[in-house]
C-alpha positions in Angstrom: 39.8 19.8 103.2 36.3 20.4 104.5 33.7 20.0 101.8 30.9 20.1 103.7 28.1 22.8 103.3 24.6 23.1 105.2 21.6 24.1 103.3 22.0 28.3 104.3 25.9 29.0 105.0 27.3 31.5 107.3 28.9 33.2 104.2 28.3 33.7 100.1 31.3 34.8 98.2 29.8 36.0 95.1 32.5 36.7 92.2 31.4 38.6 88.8 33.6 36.5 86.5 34.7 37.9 83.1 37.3 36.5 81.3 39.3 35.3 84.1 40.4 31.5 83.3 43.5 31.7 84.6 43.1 33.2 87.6 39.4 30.8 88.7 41.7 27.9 90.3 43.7 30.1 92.0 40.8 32.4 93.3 39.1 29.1 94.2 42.0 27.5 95.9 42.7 30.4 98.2 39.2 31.3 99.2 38.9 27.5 100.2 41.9 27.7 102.3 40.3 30.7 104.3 37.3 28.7 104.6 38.7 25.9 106.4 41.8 27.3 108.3 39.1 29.7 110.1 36.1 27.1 110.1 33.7 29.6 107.5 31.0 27.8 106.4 30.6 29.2 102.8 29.9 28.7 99.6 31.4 30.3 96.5 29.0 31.5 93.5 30.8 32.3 90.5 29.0 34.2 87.6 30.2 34.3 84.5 29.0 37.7 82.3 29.6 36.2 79.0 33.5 35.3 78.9 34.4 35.1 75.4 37.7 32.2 77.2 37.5 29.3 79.3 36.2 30.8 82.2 32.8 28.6 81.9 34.8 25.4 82.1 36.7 25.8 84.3 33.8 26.9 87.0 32.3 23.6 85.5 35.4 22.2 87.1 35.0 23.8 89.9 31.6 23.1 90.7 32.2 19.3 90.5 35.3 19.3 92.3 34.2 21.3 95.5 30.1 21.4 96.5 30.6 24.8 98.0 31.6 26.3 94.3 28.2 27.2 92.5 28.3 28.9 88.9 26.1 31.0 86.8 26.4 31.5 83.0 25.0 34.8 80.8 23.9 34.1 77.9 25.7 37.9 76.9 28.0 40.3 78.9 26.0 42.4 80.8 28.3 44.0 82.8 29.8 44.1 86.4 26.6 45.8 88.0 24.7 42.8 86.4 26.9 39.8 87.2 26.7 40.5 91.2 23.2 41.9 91.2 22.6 38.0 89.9 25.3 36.6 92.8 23.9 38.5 95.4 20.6 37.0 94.6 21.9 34.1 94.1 23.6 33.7 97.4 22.2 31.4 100.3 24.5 32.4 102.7 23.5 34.9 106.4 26.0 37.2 104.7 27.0 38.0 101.1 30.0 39.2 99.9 31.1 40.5 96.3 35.0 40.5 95.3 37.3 40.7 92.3 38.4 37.7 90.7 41.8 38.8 89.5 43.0 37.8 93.3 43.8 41.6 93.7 41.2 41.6 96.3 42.8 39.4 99.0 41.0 36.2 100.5 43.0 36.2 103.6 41.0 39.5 104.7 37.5 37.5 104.9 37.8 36.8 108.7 38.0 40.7 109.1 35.2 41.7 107.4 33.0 38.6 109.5 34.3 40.2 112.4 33.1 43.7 111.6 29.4 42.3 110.7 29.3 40.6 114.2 29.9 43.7 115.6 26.6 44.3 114.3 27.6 46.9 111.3 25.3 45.8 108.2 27.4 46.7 105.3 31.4 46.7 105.7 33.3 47.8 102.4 37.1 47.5 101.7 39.5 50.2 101.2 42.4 50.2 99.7 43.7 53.5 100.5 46.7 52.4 102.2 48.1 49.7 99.8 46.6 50.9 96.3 50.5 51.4 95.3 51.3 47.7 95.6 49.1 46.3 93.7 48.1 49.3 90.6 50.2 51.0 88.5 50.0 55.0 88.8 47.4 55.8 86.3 45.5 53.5 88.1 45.8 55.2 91.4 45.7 58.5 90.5 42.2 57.9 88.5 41.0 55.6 91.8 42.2 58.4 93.9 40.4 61.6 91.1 37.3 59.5 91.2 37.0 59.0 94.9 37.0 63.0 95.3 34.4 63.9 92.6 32.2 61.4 93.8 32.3 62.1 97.1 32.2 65.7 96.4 28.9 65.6 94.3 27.1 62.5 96.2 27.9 64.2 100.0 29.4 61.0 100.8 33.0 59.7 102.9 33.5 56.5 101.3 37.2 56.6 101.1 37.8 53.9 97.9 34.3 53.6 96.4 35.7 52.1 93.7 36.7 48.9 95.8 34.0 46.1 95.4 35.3 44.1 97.8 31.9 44.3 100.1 30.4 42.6 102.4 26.6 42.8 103.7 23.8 41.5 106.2 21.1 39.6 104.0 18.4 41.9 104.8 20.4 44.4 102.6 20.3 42.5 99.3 16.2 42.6 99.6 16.7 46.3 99.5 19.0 47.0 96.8 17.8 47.6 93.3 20.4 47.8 90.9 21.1 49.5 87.6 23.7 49.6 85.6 27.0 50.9 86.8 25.3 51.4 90.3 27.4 48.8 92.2 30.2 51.7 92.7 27.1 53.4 94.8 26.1 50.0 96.7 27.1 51.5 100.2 25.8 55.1 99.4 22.3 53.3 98.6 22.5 51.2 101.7 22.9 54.3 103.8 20.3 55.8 102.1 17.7 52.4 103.1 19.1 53.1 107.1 21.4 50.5 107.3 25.4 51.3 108.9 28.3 51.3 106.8 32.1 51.2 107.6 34.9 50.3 106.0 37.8 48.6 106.5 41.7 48.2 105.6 42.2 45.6 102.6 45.1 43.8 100.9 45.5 45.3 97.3 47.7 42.7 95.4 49.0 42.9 92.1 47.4 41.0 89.0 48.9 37.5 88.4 47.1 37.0 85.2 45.2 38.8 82.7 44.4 42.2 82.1 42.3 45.1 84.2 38.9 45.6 82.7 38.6 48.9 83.8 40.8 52.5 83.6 40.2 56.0 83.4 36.7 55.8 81.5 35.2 53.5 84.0 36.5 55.5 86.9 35.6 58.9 86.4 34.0 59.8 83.0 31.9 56.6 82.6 30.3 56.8 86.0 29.5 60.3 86.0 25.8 60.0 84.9 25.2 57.6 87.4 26.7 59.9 90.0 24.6 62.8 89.2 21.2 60.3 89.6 22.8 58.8 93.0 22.7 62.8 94.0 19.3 63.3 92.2 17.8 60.1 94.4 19.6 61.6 98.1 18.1 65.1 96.9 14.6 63.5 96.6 14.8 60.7 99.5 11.4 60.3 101.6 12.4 61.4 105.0 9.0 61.0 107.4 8.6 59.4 110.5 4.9 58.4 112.0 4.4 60.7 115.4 1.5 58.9 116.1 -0.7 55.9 114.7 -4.5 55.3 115.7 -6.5 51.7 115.1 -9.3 50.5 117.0 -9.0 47.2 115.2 -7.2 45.7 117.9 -9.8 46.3 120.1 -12.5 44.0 118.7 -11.9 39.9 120.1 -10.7 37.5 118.4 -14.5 36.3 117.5 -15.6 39.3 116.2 -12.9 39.9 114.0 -13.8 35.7 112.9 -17.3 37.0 112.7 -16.3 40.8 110.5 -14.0 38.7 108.0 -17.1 35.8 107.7 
C-alpha cells in the first residue's frame, strides 16, 4: 500500500461522519484500495458532527495508521450541511469530493467521476436513479423519488437524484459556495447559479452493512421545503448583467507616472 501523500493531492474525499463506528474501517479500507489500484493521489478528511459512539476513535486510528486519513471533531452536531461545509474547506486536494459514510455510496465509482472533471465539467454529481432499489427499501425510494419531483418542479432544475451527496467539484467551486443549513441538497443548483457546468453521472447504490439511515421522509421532502422555496427565491432574484463596454485611461499613463501619481 502506497502511503505517500504530496503537500496538495489530486483528490479530497471529504466524509460527514455521524455515528458511524462500524462502518469507518471499512469506508477507509475501500477508498484506500481505489486509491492505489488506480494511482489517486488523495487524501481522506473525516468529520465527525458530534457522534454520540466511537466514531472519534476510531478516525484517531485511522489518522495514525494511514497519513492520507485527516479528521475533524465538533464540539456539537451541527448537522450534514455543517460537517462537509467544514471538509470541503478543509480539503487540500485539486478536486473535492463529499460522500456517505455508510458505504452506500460506492468507492469503486471514484475513477468515474475524475474522468468526468478532466473532461473539463466543474461539478459532477451521482445519481442513483438506476440502482436506488438495491440498496433502499421502498419508502426510501419512493420519498427519494417524491422529493426529486417537487424540487425540481419549484427550483426549475433537472437534477435527477438531488438527494445523492455523492459529489464531486473543481476547487474554484468551494471558494464560491456559501452554505446554510440543509443547503447541501442544493449544492449543484448553486453552482449553476455561480456559472460553473454540472452533469451527473451513474452511481453504485449499495445496501447498509451497519447502522441505521439518518434520514427518511422528513428530511426528504417536508424538512427541506423551506430551503427549497429560498433556493427559488435566490434564482428569482440572481444578478444577471454583463459589461458591453469598459473605459480606463489608467493604462495609458507609463510606468513612471503612475510611480510618480501613487508617490
Amino acid at each position: 500500500m502506497n502511503l505517500a501523500m504530496s503537500s496538495q493531492p489530486v483528490l479530497s474525499v471529504c466524509v460527514p461522519v455521524y455515528n458511524e463506528e462500524e462502518n469507518l474501517p471499512l469506508l477507509h479500507e475501500a477508498i484506500a484500495r481505489v486509491f492505489d489500484a488506480n494511482n489517486i493521489d488523495g487524501e481522506i478528511v473525516l468529520v465527525d458532527d458530534g457522534s454520540s459512539d466511537g466514531s472519534w476513535a476510531q478516525i484517531e486510528k485511522l489518522v495514525q495508521r494511514d497519513p492520507r486519513v485527516r479528521g475533524l471533531k465538533f464540539k456539537a452536531n451541527c448537522g450534514e450541511t455543517a460537517a462537509s461545509d467544514a471538509g470541503l474547506r478543509a480539503a487540500r486536494g485539486r478536486y473535492v469530493m463529499t460522500m456517505d459514510a455508510d458505504l452506500q455510496n460506492d468507492p469503486q465509482d471514484i475513477p468515474k467521476f475524475l474522468e468526468a472533471l478532466n473532461q473539463g465539467w466543474d461539478c459532477v454529481c451521482g445519481t442513483r436513479v438506476a440502482t436506488r432499489g438495491k440498496g433502499d427499501n421502498f419508502i426510501r425510494v419512493a420519498s427519494s423519488r417524491i422529493a426529486n419531483a417537487v424540487r425540481n418542479k419549484l427550483s426549475d432544475e433537472q437534477i435527477s437524484d438531488a438527494g445523492c451527496t455523492y459529489r464531486a467539484f473543481k476547487r474554484e467551486c468551494v471558494s464560491k459556495l456559501k452554505l446554510y443549513r440543509g443547503l447541501h441538497r442544493f449544492i449543484p443548483t448553486l453552482l449553476k447559479m455561480e456559472g460553473f457546468t454540472v452533469t451527473e453521472i451513474a452511481v453504485t447504490n449499495n445496501p447498509r452493512l451497519h447502522g441505521e439511515s439518518k434520514y427518511g421522509v422528513w428530511n426528504r421532502l417536508f424538512k427541506s421545503f423551506r430551503d427549497l422555496l429560498a433556493i427559488r427565491w435566490m434564482k428569482s432574484r440572481i444578478l444577471g448583467y454583463q459589461v458591453a463596454t469598459e473605459l480606463d485611461r489608467t493604462a495609458e499613463r507609463s510606468q513612471p507616472e503612475a510611480q510618480k501619481a501613487v508617490g
